[in-house]
MIZALO-690014 format. One record per atom (N, C-alpha, C): residue in three letters; x, y, z. Coordinates in steps of 0.05 Angstrom, whole numbers, always signed. Each point is the difference from the previous one (the first is absolute). Example, Ala and Ser with C-alpha at 12.3 -4.5 7.8 and 13.67 -1.06 7.14 Angstrom:
<atoms>
> ala,+264,-114,+156 .
> ala,-18,+24,+0 .
> ala,+18,+24,+0 .
> ser,-7,+21,-14 .
> ser,+16,+24,+1 .
> ser,-15,+22,+14 .
</atoms>
This chain:
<atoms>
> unk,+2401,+2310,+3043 .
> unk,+2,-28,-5 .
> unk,+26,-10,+12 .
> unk,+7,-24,+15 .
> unk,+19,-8,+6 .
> unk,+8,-28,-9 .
> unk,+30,-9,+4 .
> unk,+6,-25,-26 .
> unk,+9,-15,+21 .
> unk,+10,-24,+1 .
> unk,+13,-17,+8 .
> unk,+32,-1,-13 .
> unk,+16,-1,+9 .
> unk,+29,-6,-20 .
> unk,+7,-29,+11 .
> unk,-7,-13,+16 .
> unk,+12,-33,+5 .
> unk,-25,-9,+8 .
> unk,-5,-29,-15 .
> unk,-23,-14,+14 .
> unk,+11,-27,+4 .
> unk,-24,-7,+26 .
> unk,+8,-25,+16 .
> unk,+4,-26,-25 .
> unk,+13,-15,+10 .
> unk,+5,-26,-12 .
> unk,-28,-19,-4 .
> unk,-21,+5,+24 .
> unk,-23,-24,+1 .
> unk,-18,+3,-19 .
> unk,-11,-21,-18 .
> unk,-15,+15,-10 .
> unk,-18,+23,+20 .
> unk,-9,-23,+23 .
> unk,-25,+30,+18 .
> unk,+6,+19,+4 .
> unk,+36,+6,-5 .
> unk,+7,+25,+18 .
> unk,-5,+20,-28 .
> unk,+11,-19,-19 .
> unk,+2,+23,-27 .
> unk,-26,+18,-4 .
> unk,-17,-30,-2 .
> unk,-33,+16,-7 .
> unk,-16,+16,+14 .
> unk,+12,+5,+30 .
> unk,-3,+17,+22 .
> unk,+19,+27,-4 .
> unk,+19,-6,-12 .
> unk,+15,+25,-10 .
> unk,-13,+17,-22 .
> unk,-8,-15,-17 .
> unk,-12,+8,-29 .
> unk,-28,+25,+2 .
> unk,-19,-23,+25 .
> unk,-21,+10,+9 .
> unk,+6,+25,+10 .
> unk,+19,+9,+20 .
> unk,+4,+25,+8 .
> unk,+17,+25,-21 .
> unk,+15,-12,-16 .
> unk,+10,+25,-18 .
> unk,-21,+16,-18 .
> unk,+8,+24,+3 .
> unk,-21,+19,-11 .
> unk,-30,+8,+21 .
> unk,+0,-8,+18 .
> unk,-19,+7,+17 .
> unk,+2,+13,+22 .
> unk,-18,+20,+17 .
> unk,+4,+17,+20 .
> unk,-4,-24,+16 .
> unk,+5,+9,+29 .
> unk,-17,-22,+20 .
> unk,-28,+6,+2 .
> unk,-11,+8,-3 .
> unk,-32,+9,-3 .
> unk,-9,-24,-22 .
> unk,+12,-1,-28 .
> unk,-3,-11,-16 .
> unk,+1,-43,+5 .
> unk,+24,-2,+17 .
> unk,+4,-19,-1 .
> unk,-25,-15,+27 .
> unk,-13,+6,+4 .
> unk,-20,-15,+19 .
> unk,-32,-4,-26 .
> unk,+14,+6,-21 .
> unk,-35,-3,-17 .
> unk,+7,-20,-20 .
> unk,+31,-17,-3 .
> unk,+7,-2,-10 .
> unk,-8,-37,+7 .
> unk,-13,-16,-16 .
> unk,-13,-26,+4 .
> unk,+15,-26,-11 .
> unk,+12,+13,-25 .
> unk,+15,-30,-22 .
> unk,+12,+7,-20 .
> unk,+12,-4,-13 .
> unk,+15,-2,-25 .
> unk,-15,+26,-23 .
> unk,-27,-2,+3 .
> unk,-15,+4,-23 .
> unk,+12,+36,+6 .
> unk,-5,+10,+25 .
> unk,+2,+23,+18 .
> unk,+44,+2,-1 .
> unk,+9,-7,-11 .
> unk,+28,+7,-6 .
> unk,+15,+20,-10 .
> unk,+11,+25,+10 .
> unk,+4,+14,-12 .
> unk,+29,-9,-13 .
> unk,+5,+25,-15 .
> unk,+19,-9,-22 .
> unk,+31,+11,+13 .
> unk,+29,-11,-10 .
> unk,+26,-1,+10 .
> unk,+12,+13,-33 .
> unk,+22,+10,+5 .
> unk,+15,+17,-25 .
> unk,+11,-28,-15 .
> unk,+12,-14,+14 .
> unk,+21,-26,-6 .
> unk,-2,-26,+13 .
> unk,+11,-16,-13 .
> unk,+2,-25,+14 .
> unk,+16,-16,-2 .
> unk,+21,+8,+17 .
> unk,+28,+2,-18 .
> unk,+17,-25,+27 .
> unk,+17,-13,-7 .
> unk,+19,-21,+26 .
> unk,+25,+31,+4 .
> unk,-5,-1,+23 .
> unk,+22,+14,+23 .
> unk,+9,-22,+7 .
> unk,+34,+12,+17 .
> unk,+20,-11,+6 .
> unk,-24,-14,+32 .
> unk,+5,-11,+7 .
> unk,-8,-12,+27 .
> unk,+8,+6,+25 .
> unk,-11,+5,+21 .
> unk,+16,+16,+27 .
> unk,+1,-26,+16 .
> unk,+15,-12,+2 .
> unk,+1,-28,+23 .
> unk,-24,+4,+20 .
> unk,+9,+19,+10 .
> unk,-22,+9,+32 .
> unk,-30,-4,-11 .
> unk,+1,+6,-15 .
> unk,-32,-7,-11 .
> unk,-18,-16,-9 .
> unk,+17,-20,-15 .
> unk,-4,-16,-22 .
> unk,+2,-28,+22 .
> unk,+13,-3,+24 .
> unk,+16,-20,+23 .
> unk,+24,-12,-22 .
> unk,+10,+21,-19 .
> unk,+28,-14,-2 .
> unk,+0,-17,-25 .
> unk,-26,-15,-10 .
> unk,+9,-15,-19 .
> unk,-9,+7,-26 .
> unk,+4,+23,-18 .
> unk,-3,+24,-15 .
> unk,-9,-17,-20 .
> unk,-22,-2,-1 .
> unk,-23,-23,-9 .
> unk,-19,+23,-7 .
> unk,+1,+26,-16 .
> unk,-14,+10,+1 .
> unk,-30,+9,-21 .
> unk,-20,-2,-3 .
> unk,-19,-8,-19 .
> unk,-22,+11,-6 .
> unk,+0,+10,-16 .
> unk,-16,+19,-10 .
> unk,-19,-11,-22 .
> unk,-34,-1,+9 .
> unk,-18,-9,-25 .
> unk,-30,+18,+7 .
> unk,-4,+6,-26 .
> unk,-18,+14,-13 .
> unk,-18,-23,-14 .
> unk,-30,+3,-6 .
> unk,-13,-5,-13 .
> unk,-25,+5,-10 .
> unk,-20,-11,-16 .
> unk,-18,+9,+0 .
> unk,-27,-21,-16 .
> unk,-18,+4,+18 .
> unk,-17,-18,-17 .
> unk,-11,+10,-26 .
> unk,-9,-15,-13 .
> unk,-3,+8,-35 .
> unk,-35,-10,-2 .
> unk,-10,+21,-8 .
> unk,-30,-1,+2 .
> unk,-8,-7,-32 .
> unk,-22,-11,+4 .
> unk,-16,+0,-34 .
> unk,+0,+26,-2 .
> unk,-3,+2,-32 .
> unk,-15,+24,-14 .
> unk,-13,-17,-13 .
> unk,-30,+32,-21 .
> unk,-12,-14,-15 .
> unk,+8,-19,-25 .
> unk,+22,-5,-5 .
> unk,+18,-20,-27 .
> unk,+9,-22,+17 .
> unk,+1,+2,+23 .
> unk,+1,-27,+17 .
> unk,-15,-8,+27 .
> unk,-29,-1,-4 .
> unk,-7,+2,+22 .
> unk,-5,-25,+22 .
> unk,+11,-20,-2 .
> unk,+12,-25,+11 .
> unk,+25,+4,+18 .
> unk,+9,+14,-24 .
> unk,+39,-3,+15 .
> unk,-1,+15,+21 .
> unk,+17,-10,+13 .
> unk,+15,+1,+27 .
> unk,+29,+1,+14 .
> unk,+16,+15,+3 .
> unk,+30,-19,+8 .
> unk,+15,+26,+19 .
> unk,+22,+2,+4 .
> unk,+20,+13,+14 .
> unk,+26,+2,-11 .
> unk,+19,+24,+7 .
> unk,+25,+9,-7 .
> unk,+17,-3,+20 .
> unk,+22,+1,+3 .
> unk,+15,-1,+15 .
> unk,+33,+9,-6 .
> unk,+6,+14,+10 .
> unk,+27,+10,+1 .
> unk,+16,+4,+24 .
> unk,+20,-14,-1 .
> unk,+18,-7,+31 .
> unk,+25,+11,-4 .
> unk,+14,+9,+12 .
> unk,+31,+9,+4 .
> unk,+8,-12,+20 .
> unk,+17,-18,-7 .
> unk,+23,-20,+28 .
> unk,+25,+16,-5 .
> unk,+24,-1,+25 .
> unk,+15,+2,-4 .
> unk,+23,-15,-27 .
> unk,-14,-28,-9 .
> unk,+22,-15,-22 .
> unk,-16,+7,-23 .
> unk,-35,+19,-6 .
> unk,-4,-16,-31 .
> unk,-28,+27,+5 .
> unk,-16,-7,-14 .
> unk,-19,+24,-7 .
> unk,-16,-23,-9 .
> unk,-34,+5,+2 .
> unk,-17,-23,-23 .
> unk,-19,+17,-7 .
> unk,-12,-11,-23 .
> unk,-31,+13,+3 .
> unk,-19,-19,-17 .
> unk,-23,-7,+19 .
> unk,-10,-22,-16 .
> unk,-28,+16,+1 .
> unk,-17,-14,-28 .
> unk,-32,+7,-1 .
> unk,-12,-33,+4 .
> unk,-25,-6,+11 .
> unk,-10,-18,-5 .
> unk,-33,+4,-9 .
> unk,-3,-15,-16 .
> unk,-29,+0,-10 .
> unk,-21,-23,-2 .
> unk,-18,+10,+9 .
> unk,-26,-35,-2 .
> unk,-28,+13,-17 .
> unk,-12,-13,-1 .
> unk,-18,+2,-15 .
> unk,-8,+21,-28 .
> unk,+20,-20,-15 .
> unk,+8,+26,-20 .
> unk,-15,-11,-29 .
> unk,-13,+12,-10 .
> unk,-17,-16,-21 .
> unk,+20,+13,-28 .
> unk,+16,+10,-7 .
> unk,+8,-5,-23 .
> unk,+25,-9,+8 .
> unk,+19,-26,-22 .
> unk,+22,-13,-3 .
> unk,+28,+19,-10 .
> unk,+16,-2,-1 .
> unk,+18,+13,-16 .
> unk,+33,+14,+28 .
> unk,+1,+18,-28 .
> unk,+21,+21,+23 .
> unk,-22,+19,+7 .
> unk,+1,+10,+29 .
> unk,+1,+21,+10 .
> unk,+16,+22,+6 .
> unk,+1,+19,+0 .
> unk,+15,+23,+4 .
> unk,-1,+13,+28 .
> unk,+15,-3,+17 .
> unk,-2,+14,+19 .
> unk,+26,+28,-4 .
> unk,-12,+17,+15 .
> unk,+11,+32,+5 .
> unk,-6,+12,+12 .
> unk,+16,+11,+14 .
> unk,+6,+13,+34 .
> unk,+2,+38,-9 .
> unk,-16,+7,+1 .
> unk,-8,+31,-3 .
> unk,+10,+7,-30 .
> unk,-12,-28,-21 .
> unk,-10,+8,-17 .
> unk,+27,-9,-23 .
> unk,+19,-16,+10 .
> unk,+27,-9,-6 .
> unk,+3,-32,+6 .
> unk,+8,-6,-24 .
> unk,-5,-25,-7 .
> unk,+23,-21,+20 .
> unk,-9,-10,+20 .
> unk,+24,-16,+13 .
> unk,-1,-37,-5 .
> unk,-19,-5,-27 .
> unk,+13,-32,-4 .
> unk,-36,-9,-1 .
> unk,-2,-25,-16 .
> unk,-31,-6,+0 .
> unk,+2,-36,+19 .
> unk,-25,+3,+6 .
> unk,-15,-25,+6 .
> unk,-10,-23,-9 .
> unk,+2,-17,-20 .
> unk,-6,-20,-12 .
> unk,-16,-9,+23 .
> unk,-34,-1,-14 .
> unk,-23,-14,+6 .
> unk,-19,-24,-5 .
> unk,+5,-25,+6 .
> unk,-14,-21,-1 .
> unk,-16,-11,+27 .
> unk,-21,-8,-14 .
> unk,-23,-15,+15 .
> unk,-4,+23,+26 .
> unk,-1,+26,-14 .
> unk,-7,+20,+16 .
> unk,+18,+16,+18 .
> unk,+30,-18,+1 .
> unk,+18,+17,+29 .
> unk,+23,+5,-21 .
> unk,+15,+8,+15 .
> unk,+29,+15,-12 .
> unk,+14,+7,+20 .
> unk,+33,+12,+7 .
> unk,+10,+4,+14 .
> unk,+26,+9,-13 .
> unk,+3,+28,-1 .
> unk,+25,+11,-10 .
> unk,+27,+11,+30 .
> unk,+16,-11,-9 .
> unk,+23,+3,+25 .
> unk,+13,+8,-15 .
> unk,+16,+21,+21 .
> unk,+23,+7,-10 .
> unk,+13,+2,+30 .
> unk,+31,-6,-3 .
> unk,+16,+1,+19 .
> unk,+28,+5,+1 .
> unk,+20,+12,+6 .
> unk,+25,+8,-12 .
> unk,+18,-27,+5 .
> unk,-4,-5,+25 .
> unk,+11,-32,-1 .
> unk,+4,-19,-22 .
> unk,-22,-1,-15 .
> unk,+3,-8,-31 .
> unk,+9,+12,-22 .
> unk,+7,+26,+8 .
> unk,+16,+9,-16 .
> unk,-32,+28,-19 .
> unk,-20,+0,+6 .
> unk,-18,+16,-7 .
> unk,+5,+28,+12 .
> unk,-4,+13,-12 .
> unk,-2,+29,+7 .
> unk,-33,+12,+11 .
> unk,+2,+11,+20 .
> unk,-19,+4,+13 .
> unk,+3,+24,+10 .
> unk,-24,+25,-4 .
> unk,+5,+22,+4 .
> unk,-7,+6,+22 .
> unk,+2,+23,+14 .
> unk,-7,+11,+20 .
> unk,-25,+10,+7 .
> unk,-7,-7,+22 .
> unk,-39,+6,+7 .
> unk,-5,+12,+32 .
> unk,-18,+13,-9 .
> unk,-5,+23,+26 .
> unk,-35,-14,-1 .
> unk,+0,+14,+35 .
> unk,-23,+2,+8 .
> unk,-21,+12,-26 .
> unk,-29,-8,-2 .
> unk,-7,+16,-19 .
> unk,+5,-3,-32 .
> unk,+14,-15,-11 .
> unk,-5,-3,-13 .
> unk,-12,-19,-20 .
> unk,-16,+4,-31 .
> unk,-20,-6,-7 .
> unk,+13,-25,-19 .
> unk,-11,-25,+6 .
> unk,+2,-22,-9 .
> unk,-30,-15,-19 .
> unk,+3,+3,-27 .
> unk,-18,-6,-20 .
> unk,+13,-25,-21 .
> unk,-24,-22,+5 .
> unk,+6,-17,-18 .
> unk,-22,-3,-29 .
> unk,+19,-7,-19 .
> unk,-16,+9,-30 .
> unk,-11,-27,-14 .
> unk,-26,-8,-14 .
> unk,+3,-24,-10 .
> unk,+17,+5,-29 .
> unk,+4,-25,-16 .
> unk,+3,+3,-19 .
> unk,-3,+32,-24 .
> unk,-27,+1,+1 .
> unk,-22,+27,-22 .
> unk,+19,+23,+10 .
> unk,+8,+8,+31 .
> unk,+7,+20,+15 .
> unk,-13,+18,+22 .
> unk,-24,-19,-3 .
> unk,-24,+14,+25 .
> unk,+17,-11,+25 .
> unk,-5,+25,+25 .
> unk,+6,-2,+36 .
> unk,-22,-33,+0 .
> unk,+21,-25,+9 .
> unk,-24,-24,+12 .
> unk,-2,+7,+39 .
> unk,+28,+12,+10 .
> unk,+1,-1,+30 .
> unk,+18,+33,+8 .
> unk,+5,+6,+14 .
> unk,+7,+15,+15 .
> unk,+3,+5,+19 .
> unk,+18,+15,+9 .
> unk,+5,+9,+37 .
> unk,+24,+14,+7 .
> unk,-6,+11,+24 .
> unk,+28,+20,+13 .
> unk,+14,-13,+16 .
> unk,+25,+0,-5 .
> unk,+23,-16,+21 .
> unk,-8,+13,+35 .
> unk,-4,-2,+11 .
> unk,-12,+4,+30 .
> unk,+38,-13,+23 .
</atoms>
């Protein structure tokens, strides 16, 4: 298996980086989209190499993942997202078509990182250090489950 230790600044260059870690070259020609992603140890902000980055160490790192129905939500729909900038860290969930009201519980491999307050179906939990939220750390791969109220899985998905 082989890793990457610096990735490009663009998003295209990142997700072209992502696509090749952990793969032979044999491997990387079968490889079609996101869904086909293999997995990275970390996803962590490195110092920035000027020569690489063209200098303006802008460098940005995002993970996400779409969040599928299960059978306790089989409407809902939404996505995760986790970004590393050089000034701030975020991580937001968004959700639509969500047929019960209330708090939701979202948790990232099974650990509670903050809920979603749901009306007229959508919700949107952010977190961002900029505001002063604490926001943990997220790797490729991992498992993002949102809970209704009762505690049944309504959505799910792997940060990609």
């Amino acid at each position: 298996m082989t890793t990457t230790s610096l990735v490009k600044t663009s998003a295209a260059g990142f997700f072209l980086s992502l696509l090749i870690v952990g793969c032979s070259q044999n491997d990387q020609s079968q490889l079609t989209g996101p869904e086909s992603s293999p997995s990275i140890a970390t996803a962590t902000t490195k110092p920035v190499d000027p020569n690489l980055s063209g200098g303006d160490n802008s460098e940005r790192i995002r993970i996400q993942a779409r969040l599928f129905a299960t059978e306790a939500g089989p409407a809902t729909k939404g996505r995760a997202r986790w970004e590393n900038r050089s000034d701030r860290i975020k991580f937001t969930t968004e959700l639509q078509h969500v047929v019960t009201s209330g708090a939701h519980e979202v948790k990232v491999n099974g650990l509670s990182v903050g809920f979603v307050s749901i009306a007229l179906g959508r919700g949107e939990l952010e977190l961002d250090t900029e505001h002063g939220d604490t926001v943990p750390s997220m790797t490729i791969g991992d498992l993002v489950e949102v809970f209704n109220p009762t505690g049944a899985v309504i959505a799910s998905g792997h940060l990609q």
